[in-house]
DOSE-692345 format. One record per residue: residue number from 1; residue in one letter; x, y, z of N, C-alpha, C in turn. Coordinates in steps of 0.2 Angstrom, whole numbers, always signed. Example, Ala and Ser with C-alpha at 12.3 -4.5 7.8 and 13.67 -1.06 7.14 Angstrom:
! residues 2
BASE:1:A:+66:-28:+39:+62:-22:+39:+66:-16:+39
BASE:2:S:+64:-11:+35:+68:-5:+36:+64:+0:+39
! end
This chain:
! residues 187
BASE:1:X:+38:-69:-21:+31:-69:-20:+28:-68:-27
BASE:2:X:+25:-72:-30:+19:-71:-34:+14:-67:-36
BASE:3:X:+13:-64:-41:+7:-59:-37:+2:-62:-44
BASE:4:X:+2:-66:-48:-1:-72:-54:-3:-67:-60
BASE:5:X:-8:-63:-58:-11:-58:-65:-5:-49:-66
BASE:6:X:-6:-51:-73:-1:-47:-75:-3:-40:-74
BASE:7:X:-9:-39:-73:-11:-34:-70:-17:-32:-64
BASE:8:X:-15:-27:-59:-17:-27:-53:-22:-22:-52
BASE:9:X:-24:-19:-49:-30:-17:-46:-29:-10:-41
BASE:10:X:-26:-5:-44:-21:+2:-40:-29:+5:-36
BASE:11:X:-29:+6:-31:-34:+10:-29:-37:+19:-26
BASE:12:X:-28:+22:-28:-30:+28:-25:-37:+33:-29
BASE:13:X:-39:+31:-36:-44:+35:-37:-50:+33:-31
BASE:14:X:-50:+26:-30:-56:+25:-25:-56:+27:-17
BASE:15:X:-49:+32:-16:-51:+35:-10:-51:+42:-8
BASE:16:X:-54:+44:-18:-53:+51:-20:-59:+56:-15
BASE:17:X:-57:+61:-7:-61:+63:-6:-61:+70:-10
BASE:18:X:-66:+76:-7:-68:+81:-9:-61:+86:-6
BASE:19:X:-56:+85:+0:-53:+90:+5:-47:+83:+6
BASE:20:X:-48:+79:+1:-42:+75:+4:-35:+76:+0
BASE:21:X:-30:+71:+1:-21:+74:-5:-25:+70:-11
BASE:22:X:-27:+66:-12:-31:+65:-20:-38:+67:-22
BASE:23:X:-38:+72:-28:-45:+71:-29:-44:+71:-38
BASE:24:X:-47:+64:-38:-50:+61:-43:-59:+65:-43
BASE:25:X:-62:+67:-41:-68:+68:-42:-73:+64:-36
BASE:26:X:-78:+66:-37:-83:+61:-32:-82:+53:-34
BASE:27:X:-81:+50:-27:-82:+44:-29:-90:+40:-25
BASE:28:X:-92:+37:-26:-98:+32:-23:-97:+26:-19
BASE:29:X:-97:+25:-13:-91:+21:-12:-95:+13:-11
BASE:30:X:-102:+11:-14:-104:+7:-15:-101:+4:-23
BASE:31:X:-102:+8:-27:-99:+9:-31:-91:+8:-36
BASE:32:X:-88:+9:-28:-81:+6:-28:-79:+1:-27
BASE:33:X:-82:-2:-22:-84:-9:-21:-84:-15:-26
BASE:34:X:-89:-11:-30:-92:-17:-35:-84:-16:-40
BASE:35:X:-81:-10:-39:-76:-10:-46:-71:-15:-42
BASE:36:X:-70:-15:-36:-65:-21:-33:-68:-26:-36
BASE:37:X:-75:-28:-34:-77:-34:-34:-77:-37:-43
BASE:38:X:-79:-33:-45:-76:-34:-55:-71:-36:-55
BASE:39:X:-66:-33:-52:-59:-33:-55:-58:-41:-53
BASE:40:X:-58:-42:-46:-58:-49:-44:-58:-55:-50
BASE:41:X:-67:-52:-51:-71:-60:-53:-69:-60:-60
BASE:42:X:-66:-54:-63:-62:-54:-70:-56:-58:-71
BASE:43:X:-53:-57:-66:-44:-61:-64:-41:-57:-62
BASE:44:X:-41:-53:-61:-36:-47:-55:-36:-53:-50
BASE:45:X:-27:-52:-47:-27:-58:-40:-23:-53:-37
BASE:46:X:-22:-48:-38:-18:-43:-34:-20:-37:-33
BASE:47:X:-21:-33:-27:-25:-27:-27:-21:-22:-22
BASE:48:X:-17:-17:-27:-12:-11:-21:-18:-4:-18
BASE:49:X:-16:-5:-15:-19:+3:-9:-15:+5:-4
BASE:50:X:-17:+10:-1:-11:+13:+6:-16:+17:+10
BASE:51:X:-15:+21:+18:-19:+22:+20:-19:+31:+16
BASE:52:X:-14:+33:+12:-14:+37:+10:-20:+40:+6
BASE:53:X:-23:+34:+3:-31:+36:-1:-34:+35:+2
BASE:54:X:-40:+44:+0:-42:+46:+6:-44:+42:+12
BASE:55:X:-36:+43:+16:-34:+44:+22:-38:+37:+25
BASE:56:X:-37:+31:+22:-40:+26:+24:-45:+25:+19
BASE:57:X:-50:+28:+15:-55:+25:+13:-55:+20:+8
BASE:58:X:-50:+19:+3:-48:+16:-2:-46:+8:+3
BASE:59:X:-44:+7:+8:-43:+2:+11:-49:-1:+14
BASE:60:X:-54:+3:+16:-60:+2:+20:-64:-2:+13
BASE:61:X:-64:+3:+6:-67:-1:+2:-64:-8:-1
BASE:62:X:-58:-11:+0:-58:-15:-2:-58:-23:+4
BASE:63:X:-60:-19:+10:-60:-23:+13:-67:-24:+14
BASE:64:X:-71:-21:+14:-77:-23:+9:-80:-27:+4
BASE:65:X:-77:-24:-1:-77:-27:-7:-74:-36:-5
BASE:66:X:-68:-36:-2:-68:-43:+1:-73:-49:+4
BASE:67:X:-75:-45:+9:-80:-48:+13:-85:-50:+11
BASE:68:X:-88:-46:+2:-94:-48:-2:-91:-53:-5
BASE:69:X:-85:-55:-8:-84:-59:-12:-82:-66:-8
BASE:70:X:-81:-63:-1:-80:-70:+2:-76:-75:+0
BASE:71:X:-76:-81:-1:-70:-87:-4:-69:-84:-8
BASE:72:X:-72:-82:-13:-68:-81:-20:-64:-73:-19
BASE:73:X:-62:-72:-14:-58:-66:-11:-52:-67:-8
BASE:74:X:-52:-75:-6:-46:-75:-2:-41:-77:-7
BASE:75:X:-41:-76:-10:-35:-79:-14:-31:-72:-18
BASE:76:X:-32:-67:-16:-31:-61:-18:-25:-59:-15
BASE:77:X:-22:-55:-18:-12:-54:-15:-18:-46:-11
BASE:78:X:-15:-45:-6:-15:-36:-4:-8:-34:-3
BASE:79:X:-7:-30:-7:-4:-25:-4:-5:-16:-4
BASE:80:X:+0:-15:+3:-2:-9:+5:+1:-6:+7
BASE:81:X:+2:+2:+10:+7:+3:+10:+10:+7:+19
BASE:82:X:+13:+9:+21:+14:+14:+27:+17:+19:+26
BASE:83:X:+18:+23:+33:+24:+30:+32:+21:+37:+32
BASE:84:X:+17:+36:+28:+13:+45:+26:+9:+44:+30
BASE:85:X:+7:+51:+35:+4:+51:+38:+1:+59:+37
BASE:86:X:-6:+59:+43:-8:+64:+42:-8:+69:+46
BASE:87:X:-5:+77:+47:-7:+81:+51:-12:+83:+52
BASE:88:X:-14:+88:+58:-20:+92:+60:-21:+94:+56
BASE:89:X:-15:+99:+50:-20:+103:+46:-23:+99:+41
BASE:90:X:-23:+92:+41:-25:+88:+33:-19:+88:+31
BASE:91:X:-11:+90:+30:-7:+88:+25:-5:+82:+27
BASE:92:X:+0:+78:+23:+5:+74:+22:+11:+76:+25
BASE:93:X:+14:+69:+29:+22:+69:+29:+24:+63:+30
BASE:94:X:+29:+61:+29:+33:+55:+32:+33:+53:+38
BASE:95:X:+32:+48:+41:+35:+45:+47:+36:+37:+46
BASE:96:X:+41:+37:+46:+42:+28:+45:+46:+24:+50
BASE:97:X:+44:+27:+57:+48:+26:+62:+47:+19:+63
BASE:98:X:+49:+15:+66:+46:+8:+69:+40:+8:+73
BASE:99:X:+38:+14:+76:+33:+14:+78:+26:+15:+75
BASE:100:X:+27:+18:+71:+24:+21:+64:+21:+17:+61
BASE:101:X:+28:+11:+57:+25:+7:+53:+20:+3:+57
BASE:102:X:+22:+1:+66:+19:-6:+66:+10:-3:+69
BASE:103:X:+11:+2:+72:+3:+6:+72:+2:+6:+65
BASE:104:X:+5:+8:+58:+1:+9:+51:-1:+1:+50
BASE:105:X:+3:-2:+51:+0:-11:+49:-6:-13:+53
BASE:106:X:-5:-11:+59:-11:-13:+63:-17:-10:+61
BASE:107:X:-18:-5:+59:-21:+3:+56:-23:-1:+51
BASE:108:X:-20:-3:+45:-22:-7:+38:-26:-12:+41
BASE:109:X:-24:-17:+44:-27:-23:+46:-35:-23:+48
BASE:110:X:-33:-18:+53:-41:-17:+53:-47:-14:+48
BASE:111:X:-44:-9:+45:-47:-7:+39:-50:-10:+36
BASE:112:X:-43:-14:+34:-44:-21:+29:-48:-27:+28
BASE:113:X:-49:-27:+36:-54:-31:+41:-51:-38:+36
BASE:114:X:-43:-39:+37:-39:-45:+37:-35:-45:+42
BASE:115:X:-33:-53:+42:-28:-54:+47:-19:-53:+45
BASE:116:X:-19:-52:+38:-11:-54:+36:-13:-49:+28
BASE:117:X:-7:-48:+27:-6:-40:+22:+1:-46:+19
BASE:118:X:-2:-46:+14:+4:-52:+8:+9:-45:+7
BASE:119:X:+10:-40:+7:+17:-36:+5:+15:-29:+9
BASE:120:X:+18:-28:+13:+16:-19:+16:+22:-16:+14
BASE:121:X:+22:-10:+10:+27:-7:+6:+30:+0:+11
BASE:122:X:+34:+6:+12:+35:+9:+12:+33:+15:+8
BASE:123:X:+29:+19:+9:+25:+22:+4:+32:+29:+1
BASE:124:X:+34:+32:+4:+40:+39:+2:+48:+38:+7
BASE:125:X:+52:+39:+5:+55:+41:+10:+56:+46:+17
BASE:126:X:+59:+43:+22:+55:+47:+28:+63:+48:+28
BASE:127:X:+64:+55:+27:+72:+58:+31:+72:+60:+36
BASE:128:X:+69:+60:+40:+70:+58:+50:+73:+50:+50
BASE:129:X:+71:+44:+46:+72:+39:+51:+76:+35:+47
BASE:130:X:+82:+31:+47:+86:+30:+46:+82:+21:+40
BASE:131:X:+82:+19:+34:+79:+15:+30:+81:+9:+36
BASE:132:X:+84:+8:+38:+88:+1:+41:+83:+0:+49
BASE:133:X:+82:+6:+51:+75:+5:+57:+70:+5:+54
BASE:134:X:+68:+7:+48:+61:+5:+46:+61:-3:+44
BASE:135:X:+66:-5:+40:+67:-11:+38:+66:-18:+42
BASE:136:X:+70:-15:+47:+71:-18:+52:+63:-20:+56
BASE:137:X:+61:-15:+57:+52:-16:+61:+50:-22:+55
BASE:138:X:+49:-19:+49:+46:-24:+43:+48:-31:+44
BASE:139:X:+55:-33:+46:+55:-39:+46:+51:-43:+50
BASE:140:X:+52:-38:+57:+49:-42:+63:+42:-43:+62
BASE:141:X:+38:-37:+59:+31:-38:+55:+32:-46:+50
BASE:142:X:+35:-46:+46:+37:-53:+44:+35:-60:+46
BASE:143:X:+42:-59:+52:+42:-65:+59:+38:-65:+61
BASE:144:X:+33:-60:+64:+26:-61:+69:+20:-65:+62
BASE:145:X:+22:-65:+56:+16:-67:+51:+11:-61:+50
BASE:146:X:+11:-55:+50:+7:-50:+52:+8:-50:+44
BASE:147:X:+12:-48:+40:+14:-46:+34:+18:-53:+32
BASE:148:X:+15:-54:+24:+22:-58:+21:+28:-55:+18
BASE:149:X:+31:-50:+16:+37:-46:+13:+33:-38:+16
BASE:150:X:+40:-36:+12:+39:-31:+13:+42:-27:+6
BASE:151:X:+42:-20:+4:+43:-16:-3:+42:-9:+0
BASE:152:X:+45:-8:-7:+48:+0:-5:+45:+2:-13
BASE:153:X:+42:+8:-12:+39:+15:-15:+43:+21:-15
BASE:154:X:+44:+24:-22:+49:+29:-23:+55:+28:-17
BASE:155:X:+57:+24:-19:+65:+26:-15:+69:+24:-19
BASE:156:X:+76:+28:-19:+81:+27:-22:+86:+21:-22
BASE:157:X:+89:+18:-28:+93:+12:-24:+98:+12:-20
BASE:158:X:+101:+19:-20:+103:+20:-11:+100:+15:-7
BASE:159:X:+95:+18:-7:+89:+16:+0:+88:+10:-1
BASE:160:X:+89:+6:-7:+86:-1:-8:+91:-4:-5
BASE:161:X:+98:-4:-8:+105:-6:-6:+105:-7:+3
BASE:162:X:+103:-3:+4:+103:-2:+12:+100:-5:+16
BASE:163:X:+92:-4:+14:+86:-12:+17:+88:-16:+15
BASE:164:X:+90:-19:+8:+93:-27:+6:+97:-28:+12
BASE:165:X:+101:-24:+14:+106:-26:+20:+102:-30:+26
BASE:166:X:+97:-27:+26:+92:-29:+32:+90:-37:+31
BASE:167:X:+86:-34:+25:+80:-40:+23:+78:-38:+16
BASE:168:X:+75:-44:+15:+73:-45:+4:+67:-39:+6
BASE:169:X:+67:-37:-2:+64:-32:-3:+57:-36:-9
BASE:170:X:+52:-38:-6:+50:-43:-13:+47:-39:-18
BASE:171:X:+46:-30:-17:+40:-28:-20:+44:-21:-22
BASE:172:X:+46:-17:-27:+49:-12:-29:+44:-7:-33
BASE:173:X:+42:-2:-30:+36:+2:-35:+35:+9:-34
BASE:174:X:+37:+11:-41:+40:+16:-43:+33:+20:-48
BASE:175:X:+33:+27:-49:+28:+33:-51:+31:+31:-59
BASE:176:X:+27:+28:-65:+28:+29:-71:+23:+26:-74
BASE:177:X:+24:+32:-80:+17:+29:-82:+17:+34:-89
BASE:178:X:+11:+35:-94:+13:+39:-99:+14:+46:-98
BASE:179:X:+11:+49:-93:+13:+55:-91:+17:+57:-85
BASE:180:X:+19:+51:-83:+26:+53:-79:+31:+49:-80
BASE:181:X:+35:+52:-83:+42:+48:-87:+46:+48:-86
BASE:182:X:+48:+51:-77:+53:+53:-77:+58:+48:-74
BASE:183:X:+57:+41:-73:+63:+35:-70:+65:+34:-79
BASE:184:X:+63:+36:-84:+65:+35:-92:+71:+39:-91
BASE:185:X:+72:+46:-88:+78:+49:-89:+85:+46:-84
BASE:186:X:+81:+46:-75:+85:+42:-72:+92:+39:-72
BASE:187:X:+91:+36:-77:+96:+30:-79:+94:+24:-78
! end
């Protein structure tokens, strides 16, 4: 898969709440919107998000920001991601069960107010469920046309070696950047 612009459109500061797992600061969420819509109409053709920002909101705005740009929107790769989910207290955990992803796909879709997600990724690894059952849902998500691939977020090549068994991995994506260096030492 393709994704054409060498640079993409990351959206967790746009779903930074006040009580959420990211806080970027106040965001404005018409405001966000427009920064999708820039990104777009500049050449951005690729734009990542998860329901992890806040907790849906970073998906709701680009499914917005979509809707305004209308034609000149469809032509934009999504990707997004599943697995983290959210308890009663507000925290994070993992769940990547097959049942999980294919409610988290649904869950995106309509957020995203699309009918098809070019690459749904696994956002952490979930140690309850075996990579090969999550995998596995993902293809089917595939087959049905619901998703075009599927990618994997922080996992080790363990875990990648083990999905490849399943099914292509089109999308690999990994925490680095100038203040977190640490796949530099990895190996």
């Amino acid at each position: 898969m393709l994704l054409e612009s060498a640079v993409g459109l990351g959206t967790a500061p746009l779903g930074s709440l006040p009580d959420g797992p990211l806080r970027w600061g106040p965001q404005h969420f018409d405001t966000s919107v427009a920064t999708v819509v820039a990104a777009v109409e500049a050449g951005v053709t690729w734009i990542d998000t998860a329901p992890f920002y806040g907790w849906g909101l970073a998906e709701r705005v680009v499914g917005a920001a979509l809707r305004e740009l209308g034609v000149a929107g469809r032509g934009t790769r999504l990707l997004t991601k599943c697995g983290t989910q959210r308890a009663d207290d507000g925290h994070a955990y993992e769940d990547a069960s097959p049942a999980a992803v294919r409610r988290g796909a649904h869950d995106s879709l309509e957020r995203l107010q699309v009918d098809f997600i070019d690459v749904l990724q696994v956002h952490d690894p979930d140690p309850s469920t075996p990579i090969e059952d999550t995998w596995g849902e993902l293809m089917a998500l595939v087959d049905e046309g619901l998703i075009g691939g599927a990618g994997l977020s922080n996992h080790s090549p363990e875990l990648m070696d083990r999905a490849l068994a399943i099914g292509p991995i089109v999308v690999v994506q990994h925490q680095y950047s100038l203040l977190h260096r640490t796949p530099e030492s990895d190996g």
